[in-house]
C-alpha positions as CSV (number, residue, x, y, z in Angstrom):
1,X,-80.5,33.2,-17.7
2,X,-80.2,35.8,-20.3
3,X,-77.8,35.4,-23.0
4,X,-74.8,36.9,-22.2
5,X,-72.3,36.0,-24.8
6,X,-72.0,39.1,-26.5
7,X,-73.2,41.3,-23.7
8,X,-71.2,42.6,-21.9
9,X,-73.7,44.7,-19.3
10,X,-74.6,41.1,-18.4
11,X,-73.6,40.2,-14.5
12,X,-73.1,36.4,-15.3
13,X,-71.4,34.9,-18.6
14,X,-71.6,30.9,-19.6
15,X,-68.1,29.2,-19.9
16,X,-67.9,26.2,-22.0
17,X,-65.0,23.8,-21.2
18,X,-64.5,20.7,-23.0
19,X,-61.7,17.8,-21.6
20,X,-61.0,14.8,-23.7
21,X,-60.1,11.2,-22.3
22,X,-57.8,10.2,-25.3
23,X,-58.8,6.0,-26.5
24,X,-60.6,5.6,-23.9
25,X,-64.0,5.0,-25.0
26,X,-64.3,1.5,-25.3
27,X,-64.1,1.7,-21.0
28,X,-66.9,4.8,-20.7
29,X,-68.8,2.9,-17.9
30,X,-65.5,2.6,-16.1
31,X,-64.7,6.3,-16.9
32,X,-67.3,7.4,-15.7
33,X,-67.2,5.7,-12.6
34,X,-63.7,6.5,-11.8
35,X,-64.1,10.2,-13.0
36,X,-66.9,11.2,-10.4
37,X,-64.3,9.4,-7.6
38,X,-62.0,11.8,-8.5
39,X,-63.9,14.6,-8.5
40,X,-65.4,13.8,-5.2
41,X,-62.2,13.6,-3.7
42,X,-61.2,16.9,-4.7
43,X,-64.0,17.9,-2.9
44,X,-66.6,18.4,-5.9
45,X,-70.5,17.6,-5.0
46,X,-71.9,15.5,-7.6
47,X,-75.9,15.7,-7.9
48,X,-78.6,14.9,-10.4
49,X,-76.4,12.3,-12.0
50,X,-78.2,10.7,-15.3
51,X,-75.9,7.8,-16.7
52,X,-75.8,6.5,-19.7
53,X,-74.5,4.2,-21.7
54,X,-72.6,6.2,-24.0
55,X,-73.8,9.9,-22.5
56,X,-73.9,11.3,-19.3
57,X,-75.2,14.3,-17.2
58,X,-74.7,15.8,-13.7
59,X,-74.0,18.8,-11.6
60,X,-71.6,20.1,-10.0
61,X,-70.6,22.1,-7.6
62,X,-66.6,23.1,-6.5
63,X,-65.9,25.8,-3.7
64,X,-69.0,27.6,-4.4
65,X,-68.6,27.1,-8.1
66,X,-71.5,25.4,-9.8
67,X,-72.1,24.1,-13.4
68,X,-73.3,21.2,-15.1
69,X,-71.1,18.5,-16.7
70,X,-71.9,16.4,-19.9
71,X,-69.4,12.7,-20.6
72,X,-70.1,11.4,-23.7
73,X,-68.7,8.9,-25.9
74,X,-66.9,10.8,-28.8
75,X,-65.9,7.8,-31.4
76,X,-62.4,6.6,-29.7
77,X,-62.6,9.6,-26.8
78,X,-64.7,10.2,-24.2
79,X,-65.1,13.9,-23.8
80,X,-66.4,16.0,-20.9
81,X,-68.2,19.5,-22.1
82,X,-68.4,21.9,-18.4
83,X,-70.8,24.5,-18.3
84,X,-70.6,27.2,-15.4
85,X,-72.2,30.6,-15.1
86,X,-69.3,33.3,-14.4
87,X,-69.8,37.3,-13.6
88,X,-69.3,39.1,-16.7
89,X,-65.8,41.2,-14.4
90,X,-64.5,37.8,-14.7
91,X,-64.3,37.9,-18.8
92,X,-63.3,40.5,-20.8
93,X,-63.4,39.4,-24.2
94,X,-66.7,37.3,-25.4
95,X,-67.4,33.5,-24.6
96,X,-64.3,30.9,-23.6
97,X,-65.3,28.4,-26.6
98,X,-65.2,24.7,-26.8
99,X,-61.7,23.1,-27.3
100,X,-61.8,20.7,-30.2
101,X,-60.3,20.4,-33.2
102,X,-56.7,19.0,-33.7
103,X,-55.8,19.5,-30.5
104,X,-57.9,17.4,-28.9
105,X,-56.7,15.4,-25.8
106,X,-58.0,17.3,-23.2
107,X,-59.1,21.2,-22.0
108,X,-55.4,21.6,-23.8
109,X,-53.7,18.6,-23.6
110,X,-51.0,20.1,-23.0
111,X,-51.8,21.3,-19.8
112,X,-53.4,18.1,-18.7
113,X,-49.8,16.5,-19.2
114,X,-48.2,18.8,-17.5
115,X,-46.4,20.6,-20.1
116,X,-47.9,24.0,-20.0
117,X,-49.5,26.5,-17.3
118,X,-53.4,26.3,-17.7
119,X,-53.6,30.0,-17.8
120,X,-50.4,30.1,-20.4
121,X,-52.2,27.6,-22.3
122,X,-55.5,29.4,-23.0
123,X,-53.8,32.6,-23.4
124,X,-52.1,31.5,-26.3
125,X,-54.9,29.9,-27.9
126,X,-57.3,32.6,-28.0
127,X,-54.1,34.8,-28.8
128,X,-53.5,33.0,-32.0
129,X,-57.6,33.0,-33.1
130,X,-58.4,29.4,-32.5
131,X,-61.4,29.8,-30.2
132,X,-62.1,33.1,-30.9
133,X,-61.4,36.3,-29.1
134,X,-60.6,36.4,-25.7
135,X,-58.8,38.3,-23.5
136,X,-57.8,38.0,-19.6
137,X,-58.4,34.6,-18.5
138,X,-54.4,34.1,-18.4
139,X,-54.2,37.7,-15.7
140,X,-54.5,36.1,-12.4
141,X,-55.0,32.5,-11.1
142,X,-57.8,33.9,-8.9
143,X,-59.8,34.3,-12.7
144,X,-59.6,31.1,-13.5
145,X,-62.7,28.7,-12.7
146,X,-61.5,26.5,-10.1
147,X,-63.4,23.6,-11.6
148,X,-61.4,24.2,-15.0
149,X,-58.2,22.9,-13.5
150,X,-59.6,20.5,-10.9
151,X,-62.0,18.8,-13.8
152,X,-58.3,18.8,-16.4
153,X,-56.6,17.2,-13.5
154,X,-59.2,14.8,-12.8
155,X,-59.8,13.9,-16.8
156,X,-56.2,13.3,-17.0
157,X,-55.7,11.1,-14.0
158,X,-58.7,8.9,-15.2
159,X,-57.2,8.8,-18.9
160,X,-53.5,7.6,-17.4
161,X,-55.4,4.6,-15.7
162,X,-57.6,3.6,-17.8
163,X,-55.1,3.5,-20.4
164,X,-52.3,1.5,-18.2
165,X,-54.6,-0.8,-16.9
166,X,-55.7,-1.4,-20.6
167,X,-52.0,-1.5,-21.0
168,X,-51.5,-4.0,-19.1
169,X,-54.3,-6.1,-19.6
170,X,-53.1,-6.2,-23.1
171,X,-49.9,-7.4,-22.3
172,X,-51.5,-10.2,-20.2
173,X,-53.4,-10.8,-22.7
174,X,-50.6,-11.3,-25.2
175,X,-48.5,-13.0,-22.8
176,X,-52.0,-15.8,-23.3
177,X,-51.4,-15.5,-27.0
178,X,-47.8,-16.3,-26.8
179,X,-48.3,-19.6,-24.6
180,X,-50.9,-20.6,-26.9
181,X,-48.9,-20.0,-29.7
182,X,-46.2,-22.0,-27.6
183,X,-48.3,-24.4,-26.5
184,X,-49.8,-25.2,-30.4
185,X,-46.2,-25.2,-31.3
186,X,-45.3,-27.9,-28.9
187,X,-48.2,-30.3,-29.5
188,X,-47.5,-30.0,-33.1
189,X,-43.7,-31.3,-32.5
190,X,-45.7,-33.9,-30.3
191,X,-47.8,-34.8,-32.8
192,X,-45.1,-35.0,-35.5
193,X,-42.6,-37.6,-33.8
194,X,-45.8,-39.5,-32.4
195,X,-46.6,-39.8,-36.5
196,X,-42.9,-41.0,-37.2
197,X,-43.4,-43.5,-34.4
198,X,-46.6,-44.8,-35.9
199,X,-45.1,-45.0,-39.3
200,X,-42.0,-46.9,-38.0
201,X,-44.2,-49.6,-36.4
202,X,-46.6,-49.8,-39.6
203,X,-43.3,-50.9,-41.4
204,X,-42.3,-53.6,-39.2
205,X,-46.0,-54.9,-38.7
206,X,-46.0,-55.7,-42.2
207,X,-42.7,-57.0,-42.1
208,X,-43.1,-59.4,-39.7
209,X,-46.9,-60.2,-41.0
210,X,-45.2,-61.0,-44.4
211,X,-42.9,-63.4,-42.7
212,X,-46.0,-65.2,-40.6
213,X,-48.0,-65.6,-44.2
214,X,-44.5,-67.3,-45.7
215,X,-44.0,-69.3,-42.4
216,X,-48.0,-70.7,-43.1
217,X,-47.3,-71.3,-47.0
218,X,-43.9,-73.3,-45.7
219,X,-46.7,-75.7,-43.7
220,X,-45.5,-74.1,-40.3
221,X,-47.7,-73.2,-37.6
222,X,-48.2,-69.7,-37.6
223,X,-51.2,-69.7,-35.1
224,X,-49.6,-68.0,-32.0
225,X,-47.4,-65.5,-34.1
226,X,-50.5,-64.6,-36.1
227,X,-52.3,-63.7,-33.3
228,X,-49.6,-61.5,-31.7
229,X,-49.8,-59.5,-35.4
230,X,-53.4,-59.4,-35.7
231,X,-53.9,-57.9,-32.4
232,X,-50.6,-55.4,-32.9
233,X,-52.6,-54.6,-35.8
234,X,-55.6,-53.2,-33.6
235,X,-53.3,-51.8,-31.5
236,X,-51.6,-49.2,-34.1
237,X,-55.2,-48.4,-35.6
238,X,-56.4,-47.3,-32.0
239,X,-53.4,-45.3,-31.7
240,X,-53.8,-43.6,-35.1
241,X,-57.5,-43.2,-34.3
242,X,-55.8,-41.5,-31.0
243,X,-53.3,-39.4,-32.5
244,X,-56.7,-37.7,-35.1
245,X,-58.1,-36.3,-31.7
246,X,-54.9,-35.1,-30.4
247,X,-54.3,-37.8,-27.4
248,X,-51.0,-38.3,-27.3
249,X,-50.5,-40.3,-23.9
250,X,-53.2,-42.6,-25.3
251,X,-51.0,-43.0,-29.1
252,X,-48.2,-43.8,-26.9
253,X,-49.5,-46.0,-25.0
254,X,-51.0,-47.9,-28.0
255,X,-47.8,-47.9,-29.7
256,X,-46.0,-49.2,-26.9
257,X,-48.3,-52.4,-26.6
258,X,-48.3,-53.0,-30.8
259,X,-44.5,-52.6,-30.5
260,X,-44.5,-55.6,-27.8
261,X,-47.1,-57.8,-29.9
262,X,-44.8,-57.3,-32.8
263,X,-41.7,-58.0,-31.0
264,X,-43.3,-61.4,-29.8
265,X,-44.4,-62.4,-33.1
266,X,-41.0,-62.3,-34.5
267,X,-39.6,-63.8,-31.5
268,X,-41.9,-66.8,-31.8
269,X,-41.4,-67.0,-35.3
270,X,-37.7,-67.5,-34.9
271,X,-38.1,-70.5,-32.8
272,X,-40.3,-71.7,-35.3
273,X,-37.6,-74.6,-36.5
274,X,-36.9,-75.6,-33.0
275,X,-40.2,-76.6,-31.7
């Protein structure tokens, strides 16, 4: 094809388009896949597709309109380049440039969000110097490149899902933080009044172990009572051993039992004078 970007006794011109999928590269596999969908069902044949897994390329052809298509990753972006051969009647001024720059979002993100007329859009860019001279594209709708608007429409459509099902998923996603959060929270409270449980029974364990040792020094028979306190006294060091790897039915069971043992020891020890 000869070079016809400065000719203008060409017959056919190139047209560069570029569209940008805004924070979406992260999901470029899923882009991708969703973008040719699209496309395809606004009636666009797809052929000699070469994925990647951060660049792309295919042709494309749209109500006799063909050109080839380029998705690449583009740091936080994915961005779609569009070539297509045009007759020279169709431009008036030079080549229709690459969009990039600060306003990327899109072939005019504007017009992909639906704030200005595609035409409008372009006219006003190339008016104010941006992407160099040009002159005509804005005239008719019939001069636009059907692609250029079904390609912005499709870009855009893919962007807004991507991005509210990555919405969304983050929301899930924190909803799982904040139950976790809760959830640490919770077992930490657990854990807490489980401790002050523990501590309380350590008190009257020694308590009523003093007493059994002053009961034997008094010549009394401490055998049964003893017993009860020894084995309250395994009891509350499987519970603390418990409560270190965060099984709380287990402490309370174990503190439940050592809080009987101790019971009966004092219970026998106060009948002590009556046997």
């Amino acid at each position: 094809m000869p070079d016809c970007e400065i000719d203008y006794n060409c017959t056919e011109v190139v047209m560069a388009f570029v569209y940008y999928g805004q924070g979406v590269s992260s999901l470029y596999q899923d882009f991708v896949e969703r973008l040719m969908s699209q496309l395809a069902l606004r009636g666009t044949e797809i052929t000699h597709q070469s994925i990647g897994d951060t660049s792309s390329m295919m042709d494309v052809r749209h109500t006799g309109e063909e050109g080839r298509m380029e998705i690449a990753v583009d740091r936080e972006n994915v961005r779609v380049s569009y070539t297509v051969e045009r007759q020279r009647k169709e431009i008036k001024k030079g080549l229709m440039g690459a969009i990039a720059g600060a306003g990327i979002g899109s072939i005019l993100g504007s017009v992909m969000r639906g704030e200005r007329d595609l035409g409008d859009a372009i006219g006003g860019a190339a008016a104010g110097g941006a992407y160099g001279a040009y002159d005509g594209y804005e005239s008719s709708h019939e001069e636009r490149t059907a692609f250029a608007e079904v390609g912005a429409e499709a870009v855009r459509d893919v962007e807004n899902e991507l991005q509210a099902s990555s919405e969304g998923q983050e929301e899930a996603r924190e909803a799982l933080r904040e139950r976790g959060r809760q959830k640490r929270e919770e077992d930490l409270a657990r854990t807490e009044e489980l401790r002050e449980l523990l501590e309380e029974l350590y008190g009257d364990l020694l308590a009523v172990q003093e007493e059994v040792e002053i009961a034997a020094a008094e010549g009394q028979d401490v055998k049964k009572p003893r017993a009860r306190t020894d084995r309250a006294e395994v009891l509350y060091g499987e519970a603390e051993a418990a409560l270190e790897e965060g099984n709380h039915a287990v402490v309370k069971a174990k503190v439940k039992a050592a809080r009987a043992m101790v019971e009966g020891a004092e219970e026998l020890l106060a009948n002590l004078g009556n046997e």
